[in-house]
C-alpha positions in Angstrom: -2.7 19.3 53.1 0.5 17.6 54.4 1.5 16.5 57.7 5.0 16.7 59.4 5.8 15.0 62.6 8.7 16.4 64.0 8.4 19.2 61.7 10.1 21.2 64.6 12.9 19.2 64.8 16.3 19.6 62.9 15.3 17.6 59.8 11.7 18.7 59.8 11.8 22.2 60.1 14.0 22.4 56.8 11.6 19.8 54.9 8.9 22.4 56.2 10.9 25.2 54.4 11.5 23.4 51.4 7.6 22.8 51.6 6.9 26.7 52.0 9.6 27.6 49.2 7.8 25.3 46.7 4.6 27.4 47.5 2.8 25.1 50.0 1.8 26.4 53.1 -1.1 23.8 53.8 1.6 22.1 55.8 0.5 21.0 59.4 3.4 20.3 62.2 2.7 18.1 64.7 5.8 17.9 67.3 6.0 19.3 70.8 8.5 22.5 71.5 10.1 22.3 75.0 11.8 24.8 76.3 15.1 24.5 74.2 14.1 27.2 72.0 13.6 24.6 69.0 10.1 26.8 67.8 12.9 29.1 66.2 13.5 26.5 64.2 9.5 27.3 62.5 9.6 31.1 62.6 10.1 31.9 59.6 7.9 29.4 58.0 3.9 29.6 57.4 2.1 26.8 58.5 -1.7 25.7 58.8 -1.9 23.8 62.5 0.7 22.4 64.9 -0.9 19.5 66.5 0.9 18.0 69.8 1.8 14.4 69.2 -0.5 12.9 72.4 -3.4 14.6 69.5 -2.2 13.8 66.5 -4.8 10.2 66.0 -7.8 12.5 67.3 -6.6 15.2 64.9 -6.5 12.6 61.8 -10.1 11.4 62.6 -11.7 11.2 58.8 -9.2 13.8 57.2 -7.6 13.9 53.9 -4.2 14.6 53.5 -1.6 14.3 50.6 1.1 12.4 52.0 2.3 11.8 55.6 6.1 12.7 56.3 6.9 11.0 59.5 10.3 12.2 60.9 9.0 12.8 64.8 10.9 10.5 67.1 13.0 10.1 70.2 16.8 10.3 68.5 19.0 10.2 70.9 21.0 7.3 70.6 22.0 7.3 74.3 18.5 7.0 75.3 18.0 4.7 77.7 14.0 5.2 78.8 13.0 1.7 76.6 8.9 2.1 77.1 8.9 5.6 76.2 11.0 5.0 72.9 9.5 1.9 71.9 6.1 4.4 72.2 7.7 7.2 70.4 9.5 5.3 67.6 7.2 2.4 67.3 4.4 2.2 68.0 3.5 6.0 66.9 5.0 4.9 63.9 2.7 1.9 63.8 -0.3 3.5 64.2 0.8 6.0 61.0 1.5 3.1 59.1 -2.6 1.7 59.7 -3.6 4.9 59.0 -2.4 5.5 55.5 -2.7 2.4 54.9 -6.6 3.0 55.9 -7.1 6.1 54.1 -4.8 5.4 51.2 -2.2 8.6 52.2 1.3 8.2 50.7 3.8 7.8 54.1 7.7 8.6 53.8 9.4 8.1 57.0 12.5 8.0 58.7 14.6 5.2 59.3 18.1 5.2 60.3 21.8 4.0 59.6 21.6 3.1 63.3 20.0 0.0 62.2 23.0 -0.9 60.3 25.0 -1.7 64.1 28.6 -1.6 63.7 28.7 -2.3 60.1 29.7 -5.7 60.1 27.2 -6.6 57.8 27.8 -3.9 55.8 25.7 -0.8 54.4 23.4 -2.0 51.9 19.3 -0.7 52.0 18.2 -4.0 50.8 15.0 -4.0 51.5 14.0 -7.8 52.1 12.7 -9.4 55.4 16.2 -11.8 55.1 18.3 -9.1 54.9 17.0 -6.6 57.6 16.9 -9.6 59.6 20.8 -10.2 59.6 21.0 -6.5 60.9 22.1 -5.7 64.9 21.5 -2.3 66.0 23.9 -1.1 69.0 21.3 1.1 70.8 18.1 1.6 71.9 17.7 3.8 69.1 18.3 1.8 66.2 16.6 -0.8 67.1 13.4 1.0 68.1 13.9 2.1 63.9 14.6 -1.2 63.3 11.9 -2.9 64.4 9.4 -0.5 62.7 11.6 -1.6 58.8 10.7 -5.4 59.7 7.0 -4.6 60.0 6.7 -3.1 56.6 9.4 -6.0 55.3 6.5 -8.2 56.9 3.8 -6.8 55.0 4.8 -6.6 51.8 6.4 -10.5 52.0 2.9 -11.5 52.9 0.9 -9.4 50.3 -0.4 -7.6 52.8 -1.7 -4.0 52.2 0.2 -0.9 52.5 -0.1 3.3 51.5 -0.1 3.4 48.2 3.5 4.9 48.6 5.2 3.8 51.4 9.0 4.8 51.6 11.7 4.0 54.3 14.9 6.3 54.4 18.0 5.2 56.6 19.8 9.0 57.2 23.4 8.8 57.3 25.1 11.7 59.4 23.0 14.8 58.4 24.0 18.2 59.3 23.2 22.0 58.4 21.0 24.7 59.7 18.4 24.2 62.9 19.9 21.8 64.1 21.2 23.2 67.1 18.9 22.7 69.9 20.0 19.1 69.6 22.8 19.3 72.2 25.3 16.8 72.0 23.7 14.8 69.2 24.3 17.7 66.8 26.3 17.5 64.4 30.6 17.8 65.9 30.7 21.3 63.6 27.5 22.8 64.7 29.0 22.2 68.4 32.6 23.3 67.8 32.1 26.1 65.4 32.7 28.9 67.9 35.9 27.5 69.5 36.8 27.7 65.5 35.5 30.7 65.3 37.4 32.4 68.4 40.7 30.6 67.7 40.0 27.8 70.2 41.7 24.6 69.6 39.3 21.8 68.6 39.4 18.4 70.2 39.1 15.2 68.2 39.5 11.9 68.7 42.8 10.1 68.6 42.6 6.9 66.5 42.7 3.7 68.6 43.0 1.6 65.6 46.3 0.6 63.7 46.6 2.0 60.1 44.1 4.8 60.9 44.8 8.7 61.6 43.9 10.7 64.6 41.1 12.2 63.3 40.4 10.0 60.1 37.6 8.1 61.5 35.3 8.6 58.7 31.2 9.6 58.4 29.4 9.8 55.2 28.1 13.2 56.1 25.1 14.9 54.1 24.1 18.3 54.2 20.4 18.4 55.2 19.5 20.6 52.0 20.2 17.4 50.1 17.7 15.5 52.5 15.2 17.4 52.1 15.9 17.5 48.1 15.1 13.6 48.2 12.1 13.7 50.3 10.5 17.0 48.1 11.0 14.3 44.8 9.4 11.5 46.6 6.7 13.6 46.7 6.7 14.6 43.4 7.2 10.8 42.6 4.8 8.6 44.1 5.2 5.7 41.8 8.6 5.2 44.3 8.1 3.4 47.4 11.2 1.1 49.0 14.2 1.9 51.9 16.3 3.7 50.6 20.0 4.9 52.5 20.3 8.7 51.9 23.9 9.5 52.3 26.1 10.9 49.7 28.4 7.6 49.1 31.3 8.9 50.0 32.6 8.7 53.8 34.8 11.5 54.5 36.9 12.2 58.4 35.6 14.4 60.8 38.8 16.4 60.3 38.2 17.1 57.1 34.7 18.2 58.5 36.6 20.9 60.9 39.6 21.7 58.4 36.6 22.8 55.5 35.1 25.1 58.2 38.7 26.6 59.2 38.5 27.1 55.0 35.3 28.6 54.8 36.3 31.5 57.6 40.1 32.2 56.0 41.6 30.8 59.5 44.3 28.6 60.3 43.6 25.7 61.6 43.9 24.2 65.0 43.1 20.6 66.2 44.2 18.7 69.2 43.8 15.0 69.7 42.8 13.5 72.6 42.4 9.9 73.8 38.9 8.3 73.3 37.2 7.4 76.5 37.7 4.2 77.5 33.8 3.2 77.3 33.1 3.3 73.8 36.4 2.2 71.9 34.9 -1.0 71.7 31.7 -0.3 70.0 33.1 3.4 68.3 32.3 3.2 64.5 35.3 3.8 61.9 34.2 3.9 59.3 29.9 4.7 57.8 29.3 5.1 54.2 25.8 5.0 52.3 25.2 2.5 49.5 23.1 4.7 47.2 22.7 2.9 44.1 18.7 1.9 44.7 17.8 5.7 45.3 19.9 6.4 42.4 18.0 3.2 40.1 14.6 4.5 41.6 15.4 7.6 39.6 16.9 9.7 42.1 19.5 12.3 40.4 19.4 15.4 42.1 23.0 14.8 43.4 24.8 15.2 46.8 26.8 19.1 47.8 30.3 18.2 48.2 31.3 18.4 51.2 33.8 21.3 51.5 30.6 23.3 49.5 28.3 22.0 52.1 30.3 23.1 55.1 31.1 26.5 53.1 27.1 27.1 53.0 26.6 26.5 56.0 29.2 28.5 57.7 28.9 31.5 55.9 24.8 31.0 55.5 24.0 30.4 58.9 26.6 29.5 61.5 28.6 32.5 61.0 25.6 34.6 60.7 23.3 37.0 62.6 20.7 34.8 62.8 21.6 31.1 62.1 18.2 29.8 61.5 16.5 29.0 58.5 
């Protein structure tokens, strides 16, 4: 049996899938469902229990599980409610962490390239105590994810016990299918795909930045098929255990984001730029792009989609579809 926090959620619910398509349906969610319409996001999946998170230690009590995939969390990085995301992202997280450790489960969980800040200090998923240290989240958000990497940095610098695997993964800008009860922190294509789609312009950004295009500002944007690839071989591979970035390596613009989707319906594109709000040209991001050379030395080679592929699959697959759930 395997557990899935969050395994509503965007991420989760295709992790779940990936679970089910592999032949497991001993998979328990524990998330809670709101009134957004997210449970469409489990459907179509089979799964053994869904266990709301205020539960979730009762629930463990003495049971034996597989592995722990921890993915639930508070990701909005405009949250602003501290208390209840230090209690969602941390200290949740926390009391995981004691448990696997405890009951010797194998834990993967999500981290963030929100701890990285602005990317001053650069990209790289060292792992050490001294290098997360040098790190300055810009929100509430990443440093809630933040402060849960320095614990297990902590433990394993002092020889302390952990799960017997115990993996990190900082997700770089992940988009595809189910995400879409996210609002504004879905991806910009899952929010603008029907102005594309009815010949609506689509507004981006105007560059503030000398030497850099309206609309280059650049992402390193993963297709969420390829996240759940990594996490499925982590569990295949529990000799692995580290922080890992998952990203593809490559930062590409959001407009070539849009202009792939325009390419993927036949249609002729049509952007407008407009100004950047003066509030957040100072701490906007230019430029994200994943180092993935550890996952890659840890024996990772499944690849990353391309992203004109990516954005083809998931236009004609789902967003341009009936139904656009998995």
């Amino acid at each position: 049996m395997l557990l899935v926090t969050g395994g509503a959620g965007f991420i989760g619910s295709n992790v779940v899938a990936a679970l089910n398509d592999a032949g497991r349906a001993d998979v328990v969610v524990s998330d809670l469902l709101g009134r957004d319409g997210k449970w469409r996001n489990l459907a179509k999946r089979q799964i053994a229990d869904f266990v709301p998170p205020a539960e979730l230690m009762a629930w463990l009590g003495g049971r034996k599980l597989d592995a722990v995939i921890h993915l639930g969390a508070n990701s909005s990085t405009t949250a602003t409610d501290g208390d209840a995301v230090i209690e969602t992202n941390f200290r949740v997280s926390l009391r995981l962490l004691d448990w696997c450790t405890a009951h010797a489960t194998p834990l993967i969980y999500a981290s963030s390239a929100a701890t990285y800040g602005d990317g001053a200090q650069g990209f790289s998923d060292d792992p050490s105590l001294e290098a997360l240290k040098t790190l300055r989240p810009m929100n509430l958000y990443g440093w809630s994810k933040h402060l849960f990497d320095l614990v297990v940095a902590e433990r394993i610098a002092h020889g302390e016990k952990l799960p017997p695997q115990c993996v990190g993964l900082k997700f770089f800008n992940v988009f595809g299918p189910n995400e879409y009860h996210k609002g504004t922190m879905a991806s910009v294509l899952a929010r603008r795909f029907d102005d594309i789609k009815a010949g609506r312009p689509v507004q981006l950004f105007k560059s503030h930045h000398e030497g850099i295009a309206d609309g280059d500002q650049r992402r390193d944007f993963i297709y969420v098929d390829d996240v759940a690839r990594v996490m499925m071989w982590l569990l295949a591979t529990p000799t692995v255990s580290g922080l890992f970035n998952v990203g593809t390596g490559k930062a590409r613009s959001f407009k070539d984001l849009i202009l792939s989707a325009y390419a993927a319906l036949g249609t002729r594109p049509n952007i407008q730029y407009i100004d950047m709000p003066e509030q957040i040209r100072g701490s906007y991001q230019y430029f994200t792009q994943s180092e993935v050379d550890r996952l890659r030395s840890a024996g990772y080679n499944g690849g990353f989609t391309v992203l004109e592929d990516a954005v083809a699959r998931y236009v004609r697959n789902f967003l341009d579809a009936a139904d656009r759930f998995r």
